[in-house]
Each structure stands twice: as C-alpha cells, then as structure tokens.
N, C-alpha and C positions, 0 to 999 in steps of 0.2 A: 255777512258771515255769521251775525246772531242766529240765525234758524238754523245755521247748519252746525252751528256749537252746541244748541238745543237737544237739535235732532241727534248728534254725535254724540252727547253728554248718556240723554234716552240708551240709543245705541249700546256704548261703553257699559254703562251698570246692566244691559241685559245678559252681554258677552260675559261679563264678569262671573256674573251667577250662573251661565251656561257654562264657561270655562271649570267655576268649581265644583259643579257636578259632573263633569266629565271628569276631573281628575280622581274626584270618591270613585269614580265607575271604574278606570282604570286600576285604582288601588286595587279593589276587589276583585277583577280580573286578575291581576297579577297576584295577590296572595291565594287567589282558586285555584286559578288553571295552570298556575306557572310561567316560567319563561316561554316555555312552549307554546302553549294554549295562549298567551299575548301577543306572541309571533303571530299563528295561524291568524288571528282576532286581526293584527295590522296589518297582515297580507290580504285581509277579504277587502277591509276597510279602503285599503289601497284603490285596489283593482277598481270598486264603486266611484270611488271619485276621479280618478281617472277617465271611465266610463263620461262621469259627468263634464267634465273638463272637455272631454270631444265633441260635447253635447254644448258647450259654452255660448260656441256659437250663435245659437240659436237665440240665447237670452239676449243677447249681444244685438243681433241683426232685430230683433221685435225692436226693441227701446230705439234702435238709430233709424230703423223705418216709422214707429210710432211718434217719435221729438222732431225730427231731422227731414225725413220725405212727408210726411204727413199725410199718415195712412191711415186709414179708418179701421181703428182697433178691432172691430168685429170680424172684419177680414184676416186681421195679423192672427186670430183668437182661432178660427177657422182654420187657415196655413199652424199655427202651431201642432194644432193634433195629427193633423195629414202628417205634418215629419215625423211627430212621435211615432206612430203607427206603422208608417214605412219603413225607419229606422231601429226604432227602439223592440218590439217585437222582434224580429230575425235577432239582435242581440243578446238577447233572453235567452231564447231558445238554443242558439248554438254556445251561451255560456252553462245551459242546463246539461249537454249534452256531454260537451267539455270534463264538465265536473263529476259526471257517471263515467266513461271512460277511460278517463287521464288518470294512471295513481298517483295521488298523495295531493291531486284537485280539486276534493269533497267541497272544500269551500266555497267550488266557485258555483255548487247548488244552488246556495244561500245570498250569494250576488245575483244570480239569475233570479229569484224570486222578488227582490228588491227594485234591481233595476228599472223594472216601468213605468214606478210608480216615485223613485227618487230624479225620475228624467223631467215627467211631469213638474218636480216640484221646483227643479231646479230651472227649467225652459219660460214659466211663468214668471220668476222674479224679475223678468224683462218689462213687463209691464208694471208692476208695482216699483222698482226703481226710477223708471223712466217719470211715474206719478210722484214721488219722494215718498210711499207709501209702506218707510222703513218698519211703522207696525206690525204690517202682513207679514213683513218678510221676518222680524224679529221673532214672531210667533210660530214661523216654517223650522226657522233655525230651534226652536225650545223643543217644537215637536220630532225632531228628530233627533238630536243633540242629546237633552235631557231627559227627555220622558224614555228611552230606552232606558239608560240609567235607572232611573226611578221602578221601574218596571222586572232588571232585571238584577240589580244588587239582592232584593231579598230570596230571590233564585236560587242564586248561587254562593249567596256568604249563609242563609239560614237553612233552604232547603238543598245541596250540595249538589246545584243539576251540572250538566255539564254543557259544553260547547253547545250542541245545537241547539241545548234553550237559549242560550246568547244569541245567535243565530235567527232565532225563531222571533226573539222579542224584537229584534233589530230590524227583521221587514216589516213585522206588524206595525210598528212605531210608523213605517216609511210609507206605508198606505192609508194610517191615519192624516197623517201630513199630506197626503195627493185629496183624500178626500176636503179636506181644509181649505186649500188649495183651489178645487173647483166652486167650492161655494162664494170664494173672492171672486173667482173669474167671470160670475155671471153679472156684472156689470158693464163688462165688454161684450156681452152676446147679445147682438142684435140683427135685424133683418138685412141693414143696409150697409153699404158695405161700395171695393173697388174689384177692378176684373183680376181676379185673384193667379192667374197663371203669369203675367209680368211679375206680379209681384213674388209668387213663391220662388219663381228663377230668380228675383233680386236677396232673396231673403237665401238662398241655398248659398247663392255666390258671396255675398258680404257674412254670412256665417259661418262659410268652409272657412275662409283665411282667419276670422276670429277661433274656430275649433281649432286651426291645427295651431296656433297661436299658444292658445290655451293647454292643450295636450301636450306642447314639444316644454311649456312653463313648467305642465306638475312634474312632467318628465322630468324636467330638472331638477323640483322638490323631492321628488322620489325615486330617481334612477340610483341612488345610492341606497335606498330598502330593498329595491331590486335584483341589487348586484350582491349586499350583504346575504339576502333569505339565500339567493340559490349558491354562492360561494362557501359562508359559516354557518348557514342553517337557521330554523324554525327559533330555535333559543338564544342566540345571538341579536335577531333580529328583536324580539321581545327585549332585552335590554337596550343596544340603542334605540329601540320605537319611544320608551320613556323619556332619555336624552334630548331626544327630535320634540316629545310633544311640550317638556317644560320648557325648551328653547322657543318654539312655534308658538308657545301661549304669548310671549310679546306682540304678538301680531293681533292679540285682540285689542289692545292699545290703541292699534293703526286703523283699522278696518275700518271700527265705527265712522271715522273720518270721514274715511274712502269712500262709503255706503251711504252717509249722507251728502257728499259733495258732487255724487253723482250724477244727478237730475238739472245740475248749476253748470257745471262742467259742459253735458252733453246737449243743455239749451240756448247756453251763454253766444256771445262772442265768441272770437279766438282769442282777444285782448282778455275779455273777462275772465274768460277760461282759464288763460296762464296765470294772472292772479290769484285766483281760487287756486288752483293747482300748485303753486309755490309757496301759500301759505296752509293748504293743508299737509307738504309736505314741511315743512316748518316744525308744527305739531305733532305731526308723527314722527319726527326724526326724534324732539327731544323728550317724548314721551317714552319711546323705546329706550331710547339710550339709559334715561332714571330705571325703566324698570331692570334693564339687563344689568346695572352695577348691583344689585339685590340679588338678582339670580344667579349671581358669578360666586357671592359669597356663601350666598342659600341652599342653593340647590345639592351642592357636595356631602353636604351636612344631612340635611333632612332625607332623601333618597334614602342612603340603606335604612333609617328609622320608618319610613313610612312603607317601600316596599319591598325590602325586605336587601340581607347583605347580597342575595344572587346579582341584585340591580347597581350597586354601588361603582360602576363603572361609567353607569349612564351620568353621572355626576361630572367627571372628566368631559365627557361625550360632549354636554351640556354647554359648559365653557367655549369648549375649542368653538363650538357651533355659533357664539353671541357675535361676532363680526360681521359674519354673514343673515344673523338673523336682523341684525342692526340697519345694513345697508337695503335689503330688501323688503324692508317693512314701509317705502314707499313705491316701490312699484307700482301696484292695483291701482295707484293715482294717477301714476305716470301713463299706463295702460289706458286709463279712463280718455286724460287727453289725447290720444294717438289714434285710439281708436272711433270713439265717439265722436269728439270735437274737428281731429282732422280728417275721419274719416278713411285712415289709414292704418286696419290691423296688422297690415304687414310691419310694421316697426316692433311691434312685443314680440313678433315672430322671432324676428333675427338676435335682438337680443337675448330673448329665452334658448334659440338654437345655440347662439355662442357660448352662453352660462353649459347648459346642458352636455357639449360637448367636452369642455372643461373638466366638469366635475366626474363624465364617465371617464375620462384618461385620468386624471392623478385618481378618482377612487381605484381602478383596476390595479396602478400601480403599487397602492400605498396600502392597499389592504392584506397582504402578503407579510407585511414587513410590521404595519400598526395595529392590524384586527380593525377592530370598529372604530377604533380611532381615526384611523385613513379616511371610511367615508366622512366623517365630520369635517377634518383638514379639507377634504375635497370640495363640499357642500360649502363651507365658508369663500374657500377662494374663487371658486364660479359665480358666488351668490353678488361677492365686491364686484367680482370685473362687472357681470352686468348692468348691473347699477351703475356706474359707471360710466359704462359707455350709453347708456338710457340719459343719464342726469346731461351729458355733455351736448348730445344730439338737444334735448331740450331745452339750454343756457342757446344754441347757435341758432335754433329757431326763432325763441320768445324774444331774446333779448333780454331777459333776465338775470341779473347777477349770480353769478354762484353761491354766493354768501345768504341772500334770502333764498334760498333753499334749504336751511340749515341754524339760521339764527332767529330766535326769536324776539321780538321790536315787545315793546310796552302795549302797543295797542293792540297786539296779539292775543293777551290777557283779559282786553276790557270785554267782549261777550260772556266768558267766564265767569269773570268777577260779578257783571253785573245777574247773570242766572243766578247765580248762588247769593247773592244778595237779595233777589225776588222769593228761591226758597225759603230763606232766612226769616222775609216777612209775611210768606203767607198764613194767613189764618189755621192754627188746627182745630178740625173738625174736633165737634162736642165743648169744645170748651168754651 
C-alpha cells in the first residue's frame, strides 16, 4: 500500500492545485458572464464529458486487454485510433450541425470543436493507468483543467471578452492536451503486434458495456443539470452548478486513491484485489467525510462573498448535496474491482441505472415544489441507495466485513506517516 499512498499523496496535491484554479476560473466566470453565462458554460461542459463517459469504454477495454488478456500494446494503440476515427468524427460533425440549427444550441459548436481531440485524451488514459503512469495522466488533467483557466481569467476579468473567447480557449487548451498526449503514446507504437480484428471485436464488446456503464453513471451525476437548464432555465442552472461543484470538489479527496490503486486492483488477485479495494475505500470514506463537515460550515458563508449574493442559494444546495457526495465518493473503486478485476462491467451498470432512475423521478417531482433545491434532495438519495446496494453486493462477494470498509485501523496511517517522515528528512537543496 506504501506506493500507492505515494502515488495517492503525488495524486491529491496535484488535484488540489487543479481544483483551486478551477474554482478562481469559475469565480471569474460567474462575476463576468453571470448566472447565465455559467449556465450556458455548464451546459457545454456537461454535454463533453458526457460525450466522454460513452467514450469510457474504451479506456476501460485497452487497460483489461493490455493487464488481463495480454495484448501487445501496439496493436491496442492501433485499435484505439480506428475507434476514435469511426466514432469520434460523425460525433463532431453532427454536434457541429446541431449547434447551427437548433436555437438557443450555439454551444454545442464549441463541443464539436473539442470533442476529437478531449476523446483522444481521455481513450489513452487506459494505457497510462494500466502502466500506474499517474504523471501523464496528472499533466492531461493540468492541461486541460487549469491551463484553460490560466489562459482565459485575463480574457474576461481584464480584457471584458465574452462567451466564445471562453469557448475558444477551452478547445484550444483540449488540443494542446491531445497533442501531449500523442507524444506519451509513442512508446506503445511499434511494428509488432496481434491479428487485430479478434481483438477490436473484443475491445468494442468489453467497452460497449463499460460505455454504457459509464454514460447511464454521469447520467446520474447530471440528469438533475439536465432536468433543471430545460425546466428553470440558463440562470438557475449556473447557481446550483456552483452548489454541485463545491460539493463534487470532495471527490478530489477520493480519486487520487482510486487512480492510484488502479493498476494493483486490475493486476492483483481477486483476494488481493478486495484488499486494496476495502482499504482504499477506507481512506476515501474518512477523508471525504473530514472534508464535508468543513464545507457544511463553509460553504454558506463564503459563496455570496466570493460569487456574488445572485449564488447564495447554492450554499443550501451544497449541504443538502454532502450525503450523497459522501456515499459516492467510493464508487470509481468499487467500479475499478467489478469491472477490471471481475471482469464484469455489467455491475456499475445496474447500480448507476438504479441511482439514475431514482434521482430522475424525485428530482421531476420535487423540483415544482423545492426549485433547485429538489434536484440536490434527489442527487443525495439516488447517490446513498447506490452505494449501497454496490457496498453490499461487494461484503457478499469478498467476504469482507462491512466495518473495514469504513473504519480506519492504525496501520492504515503507517504509509503516511512514514512518507511524511522521509519529507521531513530529505535534504534541501542548496543548503
């Protein structure tokens, strides 16, 4: 577990620093372009990741053909692009068209211009997690994450541009990052290789059930943005998106985890597997919880100071949201074993279809009667049940106690301690 507390440790301070420039990025959006103008902004953003999440797949089927069948990378490398190309193009294209078209869909121009090249970046991470090669992948996340940010705060808070310089910096950023991208992947291109048509029909089939896996999951993170932009509108939507994101920022807590435990998880045992697996949810369980008693108190408070009194509801939003952001902040673990280890993406399916469904019946309901309040009510009580019934299905598997799923032991600490004890004595430079 020391390399992967390491590599987690690495992980967590990158996310940190990503996470706090995206919140400067958001401020400034929201004090620019308004409620409105952060609506439209988390409608595009949506729609992309989304996109990518159907695309998950793929990432998915490379790493368990590349760990698991043992396939000659160069061949997976090969097969990656044929999908992108087949796939990914016609999606562009008919979201270009869409967005000419459709009124009041401008946005989804700017998805279309993104798309190719955020599909790329996100299809490759299959090989660099499979490698534990959480560098690359940390540097994909800065390039597209942050350096937008960085790029377009002085845009729009010094030079007063509007939406589509946002817009504009947001693909550019995401073609810088594909380019990034292909220069990691030339270590996987080579001449030799397997007969590549078994293998791309194994890789469509173990990647469709991870895509829809994944698509019906974000669905569930965002069937309630969904339901709120077309039910209360553009400006509605921009104050719970702030809600959603200081709630969702717990989740960089977990990730790091998840993102390094990946590679142990999907090569291990099944024994070993659930180990890892019940002790990184362990750590993400009581990492989120410390942070969410902070942002229960916090968030109410600081919101209308930082973005202004329009957002001070997203403060509420925030709260109602921390149960659900609590319980689901080990998923992508649980995910990890189901699908990797057992080999079975069909299990996140159904749990994410059960959540999903959930959350769209009480949010239609409750939205009438709460505003945006509803969807959050909704988001939390979908987010427990499937945890839930995910954690349960895993104790009847593993054979695992429920309780190490959730408590932390003394020797859960000693990689920690002992990292930070090794900073402590390393030498500084120059002195």
């Amino acid at each position: 577990m020391s390399e992967i507390a390491k590599k987690s440790v690495v992980t967590f301070a990158t996310r940190v620093v990503l996470q706090i420039v995206s919140i400067g990025g958001a401020i400034v959006i929201a004090r620019t372009l308004g409620a409105s103008g952060k609506g439209v902004y988390t409608y595009a953003i949506t729609i992309l990741a989304m996109l990518q999440m159907a695309n998950a797949g793929q990432a998915s089927a490379l790493a368990w053909q590349y760990t698991k069948r043992g396939r000659a990378p160069a061949t997976l490398r090969r097969i990656m692009f044929r999908v992108l190309f087949t796939f990914g193009l016609p999606i562009a294209v008919g979201l270009g068209v869409a967005g000419f078209l459709i009124p009041g869909q401008s946005a989804l121009i700017a998805v279309a211009a993104a798309v190719p090249f955020a599909l790329l970046v996100q299809s490759a991470t299959g090989f660099f997690l499979a490698d534990s090669d959480v560098r690359t992948v940390n540097i994909q996340q800065a390039l597209t994450n942050a350096l937008p940010v960085l790029m377009y705060v002085p845009l729009l808070f010094l030079l007063h541009g509007q939406l589509w310089v946002l817009f504009a910096v947001w693909t550019v950023c995401y073609v810088i990052a594909a380019g990034y991208t292909l220069t990691r992947l030339r270590k996987y291109n080579s001449t030799e290789g397997n007969d590549e048509g078994p293998i791309f029909k194994e890789q469509l089939k173990y990647g469709a059930q991870v895509s829809v896996n994944s698509t019906v999951a974000y669905l569930n993170f965002r069937i309630d943005v969904f339901l709120i932009m077309f039910v209360l509108g553009h400006s509605a939507l921009g104050v719970y998106s702030i809600g959603v994101g200081i709630g969702e920022m717990l989740w960089q807590l977990s990730r790091p985890i998840a993102t390094a435990a990946f590679g142990r998880i999907a090569r291990g045992t099944e024994a070993e597997a659930a180990e890892t697996t019940a002790t990184c949810m362990r750590h993400s369980f009581a990492l989120v919880c410390l942070g969410a008693i902070v942002i229960f108190f916090v968030a109410p408070l600081l919101i209308p100071l930082v973005y202004g009194k329009t957002f001070a509801e997203a403060g509420t939003v925030t709260r109602v949201l921390l149960p659900g952001i609590i319980a689901y902040s080990v998923m992508p673990t649980l995910a990890t074993f189901f699908s990797q280890q057992l080999g079975m993406p069909r299990l996140p399916v159904i749990f994410s279809s059960l959540s999903t469904i959930i959350c769209a019946g009480v949010t239609l309901a409750l939205l009438p009667h709460f505003g945006i309040l509803g969807g959050a009510f909704a988001t939390s009580i979908s987010y427990v049940t499937a945890f839930v019934a995910a954690a349960a299905y895993f104790v009847r598997r593993t054979r695992i106690k429920p309780q190490r799923l959730f408590t932390l032991s003394r020797s859960d600490l000693h990689p920690y301690r002992s990292l930070f004890h090794r900073k402590q004595r390393a030498p500084v430079s120059g002195s």
